[in-house]
C-alpha positions in Angstrom: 102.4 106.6 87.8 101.5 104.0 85.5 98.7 101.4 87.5 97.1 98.4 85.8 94.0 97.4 87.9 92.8 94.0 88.1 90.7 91.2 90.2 92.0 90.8 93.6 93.4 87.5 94.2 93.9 85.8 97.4 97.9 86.1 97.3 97.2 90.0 97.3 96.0 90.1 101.0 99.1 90.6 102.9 100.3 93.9 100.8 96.6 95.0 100.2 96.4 94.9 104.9 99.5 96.5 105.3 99.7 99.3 102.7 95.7 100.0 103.5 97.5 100.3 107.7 99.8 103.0 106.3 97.3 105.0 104.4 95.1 104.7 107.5 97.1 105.6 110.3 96.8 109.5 109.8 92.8 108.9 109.7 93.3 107.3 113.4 95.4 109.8 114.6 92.9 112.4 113.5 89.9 110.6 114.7 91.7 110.1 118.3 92.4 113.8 118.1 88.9 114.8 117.5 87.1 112.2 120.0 89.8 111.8 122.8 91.8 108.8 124.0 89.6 107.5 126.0 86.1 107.7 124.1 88.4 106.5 120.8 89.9 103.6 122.4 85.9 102.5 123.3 85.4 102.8 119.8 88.2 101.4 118.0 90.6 99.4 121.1 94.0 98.6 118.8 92.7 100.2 115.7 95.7 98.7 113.7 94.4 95.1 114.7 90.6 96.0 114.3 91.2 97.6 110.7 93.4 95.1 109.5 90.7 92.4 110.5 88.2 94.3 108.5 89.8 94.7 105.5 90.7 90.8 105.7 86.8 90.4 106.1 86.0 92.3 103.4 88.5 90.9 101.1 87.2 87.4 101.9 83.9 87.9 101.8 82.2 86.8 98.5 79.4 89.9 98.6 81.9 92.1 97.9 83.5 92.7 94.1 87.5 93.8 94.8 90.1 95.2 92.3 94.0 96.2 93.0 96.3 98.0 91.4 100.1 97.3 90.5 102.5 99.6 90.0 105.3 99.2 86.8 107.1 97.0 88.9 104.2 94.7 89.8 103.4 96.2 93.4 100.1 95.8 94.3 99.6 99.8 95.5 95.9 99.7 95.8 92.9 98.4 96.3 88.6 99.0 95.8 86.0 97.0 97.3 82.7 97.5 96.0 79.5 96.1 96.8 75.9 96.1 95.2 72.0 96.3 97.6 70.2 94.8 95.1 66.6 95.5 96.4 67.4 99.6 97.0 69.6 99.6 93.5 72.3 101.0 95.6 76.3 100.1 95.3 78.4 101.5 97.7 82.5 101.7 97.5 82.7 100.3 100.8 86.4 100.2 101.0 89.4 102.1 99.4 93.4 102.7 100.2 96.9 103.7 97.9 99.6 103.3 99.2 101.1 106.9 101.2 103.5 106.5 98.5 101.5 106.2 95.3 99.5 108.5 96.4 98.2 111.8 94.2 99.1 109.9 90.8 95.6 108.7 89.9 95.1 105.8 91.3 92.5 106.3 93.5 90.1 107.7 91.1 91.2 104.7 88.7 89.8 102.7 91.3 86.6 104.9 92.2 86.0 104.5 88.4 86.4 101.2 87.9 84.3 100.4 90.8 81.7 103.1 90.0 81.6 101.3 86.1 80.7 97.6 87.8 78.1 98.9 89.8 76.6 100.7 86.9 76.6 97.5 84.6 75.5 95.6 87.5 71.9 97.9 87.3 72.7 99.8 90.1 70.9 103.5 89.8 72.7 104.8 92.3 76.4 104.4 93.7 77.7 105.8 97.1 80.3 105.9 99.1 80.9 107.5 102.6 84.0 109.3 104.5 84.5 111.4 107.2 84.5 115.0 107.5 87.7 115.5 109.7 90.8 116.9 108.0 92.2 113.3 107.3 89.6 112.9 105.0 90.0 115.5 103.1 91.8 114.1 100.1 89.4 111.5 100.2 86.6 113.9 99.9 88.2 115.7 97.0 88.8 112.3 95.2 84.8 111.4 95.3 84.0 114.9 94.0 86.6 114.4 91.2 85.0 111.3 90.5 81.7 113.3 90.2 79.9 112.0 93.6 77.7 114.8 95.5 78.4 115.0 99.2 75.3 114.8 102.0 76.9 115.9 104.9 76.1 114.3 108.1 77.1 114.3 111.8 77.4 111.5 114.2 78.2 111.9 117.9 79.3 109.7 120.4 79.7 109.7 124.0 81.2 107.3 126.5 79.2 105.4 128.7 80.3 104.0 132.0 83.3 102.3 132.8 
């Protein structure tokens, strides 16, 4: 497929929320899989509601440098948000979804690159970005390492806490 990637604009949110919900949703089943019902609904209540607020945030919020990208018919199909830490000279890709559909046609690492470019030009020596190691990630891990990032693995645990 075909993208062109531009600057988000405002009148993107709604498609940007709802096909970044679809590409999500076998992450949270995964995640509830791996930590339970009970610990995952500490840690992420209505996930859909949660998630859709944070991308809203982040799409809003002026720190962060955002891009989509249309399809041939002018569907917006996906989207990068990319922020820069001026004082460690690290950008991270904090946030990045295609479409279930448009998936596995290049967009995504259109996107990493594009974002990956900005926060090069912006002086930043080093660019991450993080994702889990479950097997819902794992396209998004072999997307980063196509776009030539280096994994670090890490662990976190959690555990519930009272009632």
């Amino acid at each position: 497929m075909k993208a062109t990637i531009r600057d988000y604009r405002p009148a993107d949110e709604r498609p940007v929320v709802a096909f970044s919900l679809r590409a999500w949703e076998p992450v949270f089943a995964a995640l509830e899989e791996a930590l339970g019902p009970e610990l995952f609904s500490r840690l992420r209540g209505d996930w859909r509601a949660r998630q859709a607020e944070e991308v809203r945030d982040v799409l809003a919020d002026s720190s962060h440098r955002v891009w989509v990208a249309d399809d041939v018919d002018g569907s917006t199909v996906g989207f990068v948000a990319a922020r820069r830490q001026p004082v460690s000279e690290v950008g991270e890709i904090y946030m990045i979804a295609v479409d279930p559909w448009a998936q596995g046609q290049g967009i995504g690492i259109a996107l990493t690159h594009v974002a990956t470019d900005w926060l090069r030009q912006s002086g930043m020596r080093v660019a991450m970005i993080e994702t889990g190691g479950d097997r819902a990630h794992a396209a998004a891990r072999r997307l980063y390492q196509k776009a030539g990032y280096t994994a670090l693995p890490a662990v976190r645990f959690f555990k519930a806490l009272g009632q």
